[in-house]
KEROKE-662012 format. One record per residue: residue number from 1; z, x, y of N, C-alpha, C, O in turn; chain. Coordinates in steps of 0.1 Angstrom, whole numbers, padded with zeros to 4 digits. Each point is the difference from the previous one (the first is absolute). Last residue first. Example, Ala and Ser with C-alpha at 12.3 -4.5 7.8 and 13.67 -1.06 7.14 Angstrom:
2
2; 0071; 0128; -0022; 0000; 0009; 0011; 0008; -0008; 0011; 0001; 0005; 0011; A
1; -0002; -0002; -0068; 0000; -0009; 0012; 0000; 0009; 0012; 0007; 0010; 0000; A
END
This chain:
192
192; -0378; 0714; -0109; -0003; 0001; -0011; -0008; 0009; -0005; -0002; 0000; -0013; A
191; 0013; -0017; 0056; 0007; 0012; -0005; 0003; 0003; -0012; 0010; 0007; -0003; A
190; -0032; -0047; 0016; -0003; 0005; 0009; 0005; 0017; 0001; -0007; 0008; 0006; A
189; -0001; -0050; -0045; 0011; 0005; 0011; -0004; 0012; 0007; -0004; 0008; -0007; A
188; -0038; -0037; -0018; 0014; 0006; -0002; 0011; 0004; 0013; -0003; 0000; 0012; A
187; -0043; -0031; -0035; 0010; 0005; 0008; 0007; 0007; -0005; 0002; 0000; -0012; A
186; -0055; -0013; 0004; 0012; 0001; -0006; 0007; 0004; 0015; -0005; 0004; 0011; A
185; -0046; -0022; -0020; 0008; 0002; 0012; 0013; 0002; -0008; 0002; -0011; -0006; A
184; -0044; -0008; -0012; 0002; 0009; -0007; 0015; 0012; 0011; 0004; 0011; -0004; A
183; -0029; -0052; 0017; 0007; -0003; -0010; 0005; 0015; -0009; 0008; -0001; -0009; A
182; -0025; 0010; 0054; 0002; -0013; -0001; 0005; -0003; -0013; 0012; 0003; 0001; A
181; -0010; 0049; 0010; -0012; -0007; 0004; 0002; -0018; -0006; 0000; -0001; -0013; A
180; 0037; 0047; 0010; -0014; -0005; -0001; -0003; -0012; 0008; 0008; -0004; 0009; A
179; 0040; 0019; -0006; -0012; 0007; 0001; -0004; -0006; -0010; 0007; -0006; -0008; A
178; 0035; 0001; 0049; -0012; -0009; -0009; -0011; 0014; -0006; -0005; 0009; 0008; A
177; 0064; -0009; 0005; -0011; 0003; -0002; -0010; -0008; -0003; 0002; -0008; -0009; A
176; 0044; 0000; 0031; -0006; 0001; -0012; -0015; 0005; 0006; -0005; -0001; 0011; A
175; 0037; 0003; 0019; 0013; -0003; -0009; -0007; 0002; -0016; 0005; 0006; -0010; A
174; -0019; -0011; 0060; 0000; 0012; -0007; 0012; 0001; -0008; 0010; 0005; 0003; A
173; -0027; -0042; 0022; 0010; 0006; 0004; 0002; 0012; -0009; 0012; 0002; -0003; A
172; -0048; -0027; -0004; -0002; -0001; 0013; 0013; 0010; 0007; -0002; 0007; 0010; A
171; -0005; -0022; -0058; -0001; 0013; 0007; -0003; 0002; 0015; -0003; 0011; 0005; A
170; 0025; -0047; -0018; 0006; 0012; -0010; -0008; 0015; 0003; 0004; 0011; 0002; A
169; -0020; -0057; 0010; 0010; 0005; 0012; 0004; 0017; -0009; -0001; 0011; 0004; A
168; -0030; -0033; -0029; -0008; 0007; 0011; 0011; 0007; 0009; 0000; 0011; 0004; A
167; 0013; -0036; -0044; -0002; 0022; -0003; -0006; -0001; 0015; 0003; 0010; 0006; A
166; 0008; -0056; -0005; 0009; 0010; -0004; -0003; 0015; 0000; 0005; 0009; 0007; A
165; -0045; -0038; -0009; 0011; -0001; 0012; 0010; 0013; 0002; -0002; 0011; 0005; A
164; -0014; -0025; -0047; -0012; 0010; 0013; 0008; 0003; 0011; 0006; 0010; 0003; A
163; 0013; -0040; -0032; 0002; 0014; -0005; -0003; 0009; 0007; 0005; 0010; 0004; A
162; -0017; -0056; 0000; 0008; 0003; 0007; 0006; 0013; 0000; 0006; 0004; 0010; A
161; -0044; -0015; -0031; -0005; -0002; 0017; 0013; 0002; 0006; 0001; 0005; 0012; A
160; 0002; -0011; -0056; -0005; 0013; -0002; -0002; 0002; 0013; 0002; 0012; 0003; A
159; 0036; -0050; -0015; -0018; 0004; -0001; -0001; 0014; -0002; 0009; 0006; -0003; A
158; 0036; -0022; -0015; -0003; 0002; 0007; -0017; 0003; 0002; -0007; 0008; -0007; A
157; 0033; -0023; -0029; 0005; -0009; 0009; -0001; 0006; 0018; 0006; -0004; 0010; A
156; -0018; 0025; -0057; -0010; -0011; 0005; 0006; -0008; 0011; -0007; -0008; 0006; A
155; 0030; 0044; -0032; 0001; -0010; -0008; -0010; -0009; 0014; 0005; -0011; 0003; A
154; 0008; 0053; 0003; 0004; -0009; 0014; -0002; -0014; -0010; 0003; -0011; 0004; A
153; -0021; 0047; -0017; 0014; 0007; 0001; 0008; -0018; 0004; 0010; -0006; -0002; A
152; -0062; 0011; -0003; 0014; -0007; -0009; 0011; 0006; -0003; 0005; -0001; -0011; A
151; -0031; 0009; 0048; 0001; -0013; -0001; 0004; -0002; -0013; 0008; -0010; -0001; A
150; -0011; 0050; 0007; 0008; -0008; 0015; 0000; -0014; -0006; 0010; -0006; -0002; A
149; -0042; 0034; -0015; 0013; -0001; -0006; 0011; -0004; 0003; 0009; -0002; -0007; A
148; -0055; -0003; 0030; 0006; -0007; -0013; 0012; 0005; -0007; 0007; -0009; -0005; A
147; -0017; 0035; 0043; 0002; -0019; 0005; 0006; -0003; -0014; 0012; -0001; -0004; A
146; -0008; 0046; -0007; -0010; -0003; 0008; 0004; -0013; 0005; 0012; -0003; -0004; A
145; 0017; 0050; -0003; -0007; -0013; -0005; -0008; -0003; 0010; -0003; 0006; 0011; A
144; 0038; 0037; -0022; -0012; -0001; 0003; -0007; -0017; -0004; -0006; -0001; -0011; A
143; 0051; 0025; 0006; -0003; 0010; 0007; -0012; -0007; 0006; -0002; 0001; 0012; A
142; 0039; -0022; -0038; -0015; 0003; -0008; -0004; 0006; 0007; -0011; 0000; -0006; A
141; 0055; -0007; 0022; -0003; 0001; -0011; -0011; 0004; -0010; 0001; 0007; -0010; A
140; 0001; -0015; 0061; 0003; 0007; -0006; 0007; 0009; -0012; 0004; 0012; 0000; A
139; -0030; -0049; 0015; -0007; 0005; 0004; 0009; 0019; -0007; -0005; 0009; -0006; A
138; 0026; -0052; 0007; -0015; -0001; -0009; -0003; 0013; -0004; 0001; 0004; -0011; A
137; 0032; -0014; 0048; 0002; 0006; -0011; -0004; 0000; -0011; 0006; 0006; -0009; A
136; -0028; -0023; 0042; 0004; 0016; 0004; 0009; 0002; -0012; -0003; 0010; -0007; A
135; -0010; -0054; 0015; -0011; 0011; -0007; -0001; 0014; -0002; -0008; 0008; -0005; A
134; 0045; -0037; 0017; -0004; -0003; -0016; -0010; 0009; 0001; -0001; 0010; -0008; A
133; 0014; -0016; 0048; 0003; 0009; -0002; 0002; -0003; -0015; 0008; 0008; -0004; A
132; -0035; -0034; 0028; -0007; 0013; 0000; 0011; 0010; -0001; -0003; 0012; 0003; A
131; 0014; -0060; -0007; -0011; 0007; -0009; -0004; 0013; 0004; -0004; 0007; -0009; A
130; 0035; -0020; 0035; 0005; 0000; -0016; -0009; -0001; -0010; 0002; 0004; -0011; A
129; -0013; -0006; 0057; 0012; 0010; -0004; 0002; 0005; -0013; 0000; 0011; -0006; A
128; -0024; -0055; 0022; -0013; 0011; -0003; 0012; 0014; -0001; -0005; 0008; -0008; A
127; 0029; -0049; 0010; -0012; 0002; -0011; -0003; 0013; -0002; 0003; 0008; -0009; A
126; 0043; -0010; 0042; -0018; -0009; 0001; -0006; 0006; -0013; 0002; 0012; -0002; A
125; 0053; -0020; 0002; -0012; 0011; -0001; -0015; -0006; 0002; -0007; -0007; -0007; A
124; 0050; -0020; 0004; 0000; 0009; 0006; -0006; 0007; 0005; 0002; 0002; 0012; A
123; -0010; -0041; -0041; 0004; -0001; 0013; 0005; 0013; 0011; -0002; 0000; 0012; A
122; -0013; 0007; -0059; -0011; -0008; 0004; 0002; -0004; 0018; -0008; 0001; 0009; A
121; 0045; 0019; -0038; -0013; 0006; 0001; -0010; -0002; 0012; -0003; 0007; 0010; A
120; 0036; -0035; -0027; 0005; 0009; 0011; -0003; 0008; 0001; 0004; 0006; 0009; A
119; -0022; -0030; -0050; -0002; -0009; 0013; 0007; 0009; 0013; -0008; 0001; 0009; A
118; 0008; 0019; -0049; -0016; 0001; 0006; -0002; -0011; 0014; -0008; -0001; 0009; A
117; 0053; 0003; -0036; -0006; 0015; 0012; -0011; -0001; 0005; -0003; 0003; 0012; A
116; 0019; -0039; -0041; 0005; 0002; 0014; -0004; 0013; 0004; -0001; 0002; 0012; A
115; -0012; -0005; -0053; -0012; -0014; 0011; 0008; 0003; 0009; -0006; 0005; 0009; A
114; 0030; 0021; -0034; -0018; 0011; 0000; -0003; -0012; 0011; -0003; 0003; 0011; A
113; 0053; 0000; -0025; -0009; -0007; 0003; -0016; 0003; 0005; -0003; -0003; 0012; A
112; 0027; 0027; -0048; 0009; -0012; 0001; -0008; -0011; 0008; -0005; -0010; -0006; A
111; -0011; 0055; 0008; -0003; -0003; -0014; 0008; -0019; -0002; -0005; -0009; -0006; A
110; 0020; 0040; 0040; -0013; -0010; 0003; -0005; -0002; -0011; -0005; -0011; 0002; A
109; 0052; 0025; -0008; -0008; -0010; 0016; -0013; -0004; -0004; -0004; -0011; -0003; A
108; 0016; 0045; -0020; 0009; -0010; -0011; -0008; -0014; 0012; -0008; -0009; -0001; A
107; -0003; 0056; 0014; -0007; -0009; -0006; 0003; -0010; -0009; -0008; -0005; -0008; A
106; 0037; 0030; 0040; -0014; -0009; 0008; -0008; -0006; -0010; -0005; -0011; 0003; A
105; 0051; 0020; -0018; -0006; 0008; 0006; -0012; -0008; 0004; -0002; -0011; -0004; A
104; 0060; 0001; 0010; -0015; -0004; -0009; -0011; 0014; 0002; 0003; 0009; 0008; A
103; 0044; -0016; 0017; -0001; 0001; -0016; -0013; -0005; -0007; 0001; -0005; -0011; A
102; 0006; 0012; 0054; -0006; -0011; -0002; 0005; 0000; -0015; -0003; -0008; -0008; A
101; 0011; 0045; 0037; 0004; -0006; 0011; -0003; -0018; -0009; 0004; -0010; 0005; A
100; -0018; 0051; -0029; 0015; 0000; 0002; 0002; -0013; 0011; 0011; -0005; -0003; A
99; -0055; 0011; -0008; 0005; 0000; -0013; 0020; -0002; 0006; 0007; -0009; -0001; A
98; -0036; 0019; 0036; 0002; -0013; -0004; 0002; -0004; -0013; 0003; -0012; -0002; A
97; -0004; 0058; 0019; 0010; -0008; 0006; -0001; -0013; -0003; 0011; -0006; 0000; A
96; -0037; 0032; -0025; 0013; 0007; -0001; 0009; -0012; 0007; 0008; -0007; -0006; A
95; -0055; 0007; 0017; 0001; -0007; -0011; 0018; 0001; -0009; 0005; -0010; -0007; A
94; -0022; 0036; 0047; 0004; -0015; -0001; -0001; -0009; -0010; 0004; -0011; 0002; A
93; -0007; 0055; -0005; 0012; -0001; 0010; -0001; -0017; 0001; 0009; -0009; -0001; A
92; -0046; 0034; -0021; 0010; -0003; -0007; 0015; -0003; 0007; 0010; -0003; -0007; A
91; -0048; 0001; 0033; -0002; -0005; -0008; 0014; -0005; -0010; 0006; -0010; -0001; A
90; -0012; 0049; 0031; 0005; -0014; 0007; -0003; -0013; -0008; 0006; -0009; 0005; A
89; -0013; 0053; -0021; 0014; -0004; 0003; 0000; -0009; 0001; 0007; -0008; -0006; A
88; -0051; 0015; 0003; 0007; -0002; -0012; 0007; 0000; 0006; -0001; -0010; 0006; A
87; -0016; 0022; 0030; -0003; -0015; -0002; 0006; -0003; -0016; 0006; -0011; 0000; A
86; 0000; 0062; 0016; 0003; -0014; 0004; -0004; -0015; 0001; 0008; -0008; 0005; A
85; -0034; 0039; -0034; 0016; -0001; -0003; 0012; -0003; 0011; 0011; -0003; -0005; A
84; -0058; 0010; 0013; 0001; -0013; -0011; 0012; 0000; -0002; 0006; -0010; 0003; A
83; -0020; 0027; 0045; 0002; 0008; -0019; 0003; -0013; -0007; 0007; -0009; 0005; A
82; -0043; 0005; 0034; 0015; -0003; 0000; 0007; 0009; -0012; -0007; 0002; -0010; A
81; -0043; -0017; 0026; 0005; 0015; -0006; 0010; 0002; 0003; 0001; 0011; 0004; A
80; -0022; -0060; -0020; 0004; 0011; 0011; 0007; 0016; -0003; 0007; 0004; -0010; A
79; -0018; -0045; -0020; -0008; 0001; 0010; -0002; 0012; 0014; -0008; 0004; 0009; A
78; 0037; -0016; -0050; -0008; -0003; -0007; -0017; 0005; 0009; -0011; 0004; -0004; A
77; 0060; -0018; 0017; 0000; 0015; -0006; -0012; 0001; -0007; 0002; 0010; -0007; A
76; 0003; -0051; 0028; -0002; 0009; 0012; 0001; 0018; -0011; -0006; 0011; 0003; A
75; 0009; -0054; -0030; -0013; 0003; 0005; -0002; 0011; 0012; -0011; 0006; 0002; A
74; 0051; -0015; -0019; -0008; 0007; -0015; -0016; 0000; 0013; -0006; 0010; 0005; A
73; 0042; -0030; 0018; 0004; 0017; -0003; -0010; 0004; -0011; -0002; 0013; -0002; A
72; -0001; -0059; 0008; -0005; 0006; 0012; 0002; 0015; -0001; -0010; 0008; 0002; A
71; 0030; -0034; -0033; -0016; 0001; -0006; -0005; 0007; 0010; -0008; 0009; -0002; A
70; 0054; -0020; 0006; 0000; 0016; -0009; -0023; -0002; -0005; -0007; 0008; -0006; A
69; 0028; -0038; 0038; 0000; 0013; 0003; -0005; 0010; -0009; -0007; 0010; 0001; A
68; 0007; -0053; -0017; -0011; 0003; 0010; 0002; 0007; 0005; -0011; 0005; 0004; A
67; 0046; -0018; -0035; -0014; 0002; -0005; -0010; 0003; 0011; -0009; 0006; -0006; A
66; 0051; -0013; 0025; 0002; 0007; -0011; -0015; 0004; -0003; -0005; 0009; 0006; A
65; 0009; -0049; 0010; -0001; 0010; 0013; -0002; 0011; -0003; -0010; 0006; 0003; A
64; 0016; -0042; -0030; -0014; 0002; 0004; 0001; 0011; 0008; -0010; 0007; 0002; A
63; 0048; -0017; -0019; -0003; 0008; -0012; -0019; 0003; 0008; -0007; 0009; -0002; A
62; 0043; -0032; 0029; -0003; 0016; 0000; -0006; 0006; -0012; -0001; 0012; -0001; A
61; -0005; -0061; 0005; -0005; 0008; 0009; 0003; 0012; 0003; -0009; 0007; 0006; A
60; 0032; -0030; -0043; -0015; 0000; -0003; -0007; 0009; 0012; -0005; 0011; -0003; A
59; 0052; -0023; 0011; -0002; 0011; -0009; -0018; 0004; -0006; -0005; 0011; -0001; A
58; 0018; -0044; 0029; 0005; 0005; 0006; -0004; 0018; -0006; -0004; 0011; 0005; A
57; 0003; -0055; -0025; -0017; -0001; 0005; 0003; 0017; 0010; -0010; 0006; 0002; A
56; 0052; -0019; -0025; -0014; 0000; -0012; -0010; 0004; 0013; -0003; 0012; 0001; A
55; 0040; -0027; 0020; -0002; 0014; -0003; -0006; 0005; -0008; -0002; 0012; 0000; A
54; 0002; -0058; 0011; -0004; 0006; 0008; 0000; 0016; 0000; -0009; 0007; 0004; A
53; 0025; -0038; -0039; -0017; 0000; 0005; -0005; 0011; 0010; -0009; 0008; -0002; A
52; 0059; -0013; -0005; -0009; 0009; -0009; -0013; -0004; 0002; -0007; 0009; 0003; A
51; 0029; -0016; 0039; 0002; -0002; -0010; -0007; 0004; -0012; -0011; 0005; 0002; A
50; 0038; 0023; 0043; -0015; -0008; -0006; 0005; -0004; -0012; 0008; 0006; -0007; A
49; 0019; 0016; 0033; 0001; -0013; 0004; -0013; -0009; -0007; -0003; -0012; -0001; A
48; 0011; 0064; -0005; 0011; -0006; -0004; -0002; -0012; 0003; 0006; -0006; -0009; A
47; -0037; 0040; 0019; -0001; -0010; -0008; 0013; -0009; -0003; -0002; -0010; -0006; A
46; -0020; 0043; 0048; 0011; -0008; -0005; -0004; -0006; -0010; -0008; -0008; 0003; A
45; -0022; 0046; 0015; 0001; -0013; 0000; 0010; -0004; -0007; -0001; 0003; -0012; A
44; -0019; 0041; 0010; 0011; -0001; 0010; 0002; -0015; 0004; 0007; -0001; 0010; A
43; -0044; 0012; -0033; 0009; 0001; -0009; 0010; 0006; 0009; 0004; 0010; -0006; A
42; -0039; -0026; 0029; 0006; -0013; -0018; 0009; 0007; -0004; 0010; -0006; -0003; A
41; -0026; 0034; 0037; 0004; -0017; 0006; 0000; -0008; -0013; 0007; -0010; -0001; A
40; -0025; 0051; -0011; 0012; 0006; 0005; 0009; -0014; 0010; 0012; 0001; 0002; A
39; -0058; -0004; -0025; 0012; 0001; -0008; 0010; 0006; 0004; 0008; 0003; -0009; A
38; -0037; -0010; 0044; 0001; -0013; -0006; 0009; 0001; -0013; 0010; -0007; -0001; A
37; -0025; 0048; 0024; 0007; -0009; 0005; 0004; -0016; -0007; 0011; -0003; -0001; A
36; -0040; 0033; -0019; 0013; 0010; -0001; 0009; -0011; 0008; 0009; -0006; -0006; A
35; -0052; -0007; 0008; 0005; -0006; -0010; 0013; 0005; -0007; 0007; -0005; -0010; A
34; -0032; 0022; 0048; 0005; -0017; 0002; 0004; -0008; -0010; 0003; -0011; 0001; A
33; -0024; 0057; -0001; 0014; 0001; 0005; 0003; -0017; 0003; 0011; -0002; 0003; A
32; -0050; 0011; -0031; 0014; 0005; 0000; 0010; 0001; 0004; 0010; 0000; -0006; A
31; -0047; -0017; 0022; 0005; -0007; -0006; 0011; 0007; -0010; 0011; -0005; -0002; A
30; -0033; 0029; 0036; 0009; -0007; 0004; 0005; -0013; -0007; 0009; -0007; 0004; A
29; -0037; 0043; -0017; 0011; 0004; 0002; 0013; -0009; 0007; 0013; 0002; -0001; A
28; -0061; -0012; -0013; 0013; 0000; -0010; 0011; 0006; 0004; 0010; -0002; -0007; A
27; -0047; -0004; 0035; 0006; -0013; -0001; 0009; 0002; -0010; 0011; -0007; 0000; A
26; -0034; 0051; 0027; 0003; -0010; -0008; 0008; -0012; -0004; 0012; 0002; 0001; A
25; -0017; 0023; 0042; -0010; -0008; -0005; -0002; -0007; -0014; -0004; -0011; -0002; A
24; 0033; 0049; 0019; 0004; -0011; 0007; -0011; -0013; -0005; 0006; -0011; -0003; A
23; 0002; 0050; -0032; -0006; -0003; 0009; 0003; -0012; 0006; 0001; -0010; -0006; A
22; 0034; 0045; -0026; -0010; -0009; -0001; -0009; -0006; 0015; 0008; 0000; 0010; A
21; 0031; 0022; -0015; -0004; 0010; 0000; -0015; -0007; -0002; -0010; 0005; 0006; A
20; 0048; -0023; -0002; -0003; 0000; 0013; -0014; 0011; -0004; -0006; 0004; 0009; A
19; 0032; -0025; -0046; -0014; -0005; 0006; -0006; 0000; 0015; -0009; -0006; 0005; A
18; 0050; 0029; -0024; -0011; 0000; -0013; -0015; -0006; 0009; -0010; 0006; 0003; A
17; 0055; -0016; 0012; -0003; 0014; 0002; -0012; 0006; -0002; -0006; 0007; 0007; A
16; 0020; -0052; -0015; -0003; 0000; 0012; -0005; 0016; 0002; -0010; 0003; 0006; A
15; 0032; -0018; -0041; -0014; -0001; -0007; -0006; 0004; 0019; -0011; 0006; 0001; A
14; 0056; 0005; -0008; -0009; 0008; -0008; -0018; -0002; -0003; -0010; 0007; -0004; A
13; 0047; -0039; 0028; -0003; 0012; 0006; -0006; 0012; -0002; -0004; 0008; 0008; A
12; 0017; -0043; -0039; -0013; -0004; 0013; -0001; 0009; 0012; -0010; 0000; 0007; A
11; 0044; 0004; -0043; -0018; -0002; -0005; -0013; -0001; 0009; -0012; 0002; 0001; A
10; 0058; 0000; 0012; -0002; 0011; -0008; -0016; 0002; 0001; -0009; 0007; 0005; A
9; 0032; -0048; -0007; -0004; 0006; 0017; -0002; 0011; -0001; -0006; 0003; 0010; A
8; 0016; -0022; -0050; -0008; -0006; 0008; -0007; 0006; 0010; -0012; 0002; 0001; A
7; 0054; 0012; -0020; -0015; 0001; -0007; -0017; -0003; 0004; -0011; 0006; 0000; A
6; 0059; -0019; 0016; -0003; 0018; 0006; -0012; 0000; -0007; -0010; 0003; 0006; A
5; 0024; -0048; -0021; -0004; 0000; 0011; -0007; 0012; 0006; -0011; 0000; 0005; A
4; 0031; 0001; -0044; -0012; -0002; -0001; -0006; -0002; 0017; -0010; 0005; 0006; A
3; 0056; 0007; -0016; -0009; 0011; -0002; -0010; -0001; -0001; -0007; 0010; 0000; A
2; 0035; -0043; 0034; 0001; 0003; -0013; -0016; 0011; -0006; -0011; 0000; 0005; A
1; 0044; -0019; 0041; -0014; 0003; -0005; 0001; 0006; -0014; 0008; 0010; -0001; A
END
């Protein structure tokens, strides 16, 4: 077993520690830990027999895996009364280990292939997730929007009926705030 491998497992026993502390009911706790698992099964995966194609697409998918923990760690430290400064470790820890374990860093990858991520994106992760965790981290950069700004956060390729949607589950699950009255209605993060 090699020092990235102890790293690994390290990691995931740290992120496991971190998010027991988090709610049985929330869904991000456990996409976190299913995605601690899955880059802990790729990157304990034999590459020596694979052909370079195959270890290209090999390496692309821990760079996705890579990039979507370290976005789930931004949005859970962002949301919960967890100390921010464990979810940063565990951040900067895996970004640490797949820099060393890949000689690359996550954004030489996806900047490289952006259409292939949005496609192992797109197959991975249901829609309505991934837009409502864009709008959370929308939400908690500009502290405060409306539909319409949403909608051209989102460059138009998403309705306003579906936005609705979204902030409704968002706040349905006490994650975002609604205040005012029908078009004049702003959001924000719920611990904001």
């Amino acid at each position: 077993m090699s020092m990235t491998d102890i790293n690994i497992e390290t990691l995931t026993n740290k992120l496991y520690q971190v998010t027991d502390r988090m709610d049985d009911q929330d869904s991000l706790k456990w996409k976190l830990r299913s995605s601690a698992l899955e880059i802990s099964e790729v990157m304990f995966h034999d590459t020596h027999e694979m052909s370079f194609s195959a270890e290209e697409e090999n390496t692309k998918r821990k760079a996705f895996l890579f990039e979507n923990i370290i976005f789930l760690l931004g949005l859970a430290s962002s949301q919960f009364h967890i100390a921010r400064s464990n979810f940063e470790t565990l951040q900067r820890e895996y970004r640490s280990v797949f820099s060393i374990k890949s000689n690359l860093k996550i954004e030489q990858i996806t900047s490289e292939n952006n259409k292939k991520t949005e496609i192992l994106e797109k197959e991975i992760t249901p829609e309505p997730f991934v837009r409502q965790n864009k709008i959370m981290n929308y939400l908690n950069e500009r502290h405060v929007a409306s539909i319409g700004e949403l909608v051209v956060f989102f460059e138009s390729s998403v309705s306003d009926k579906t936005l609705q949607r979204d902030l409704g589950e968002l706040v349905a699950q006490g994650k975002v705030r609604a205040d005012g009255e029908k078009r004049w209605r702003v959001y924000s993060l719920s611990n904001a």
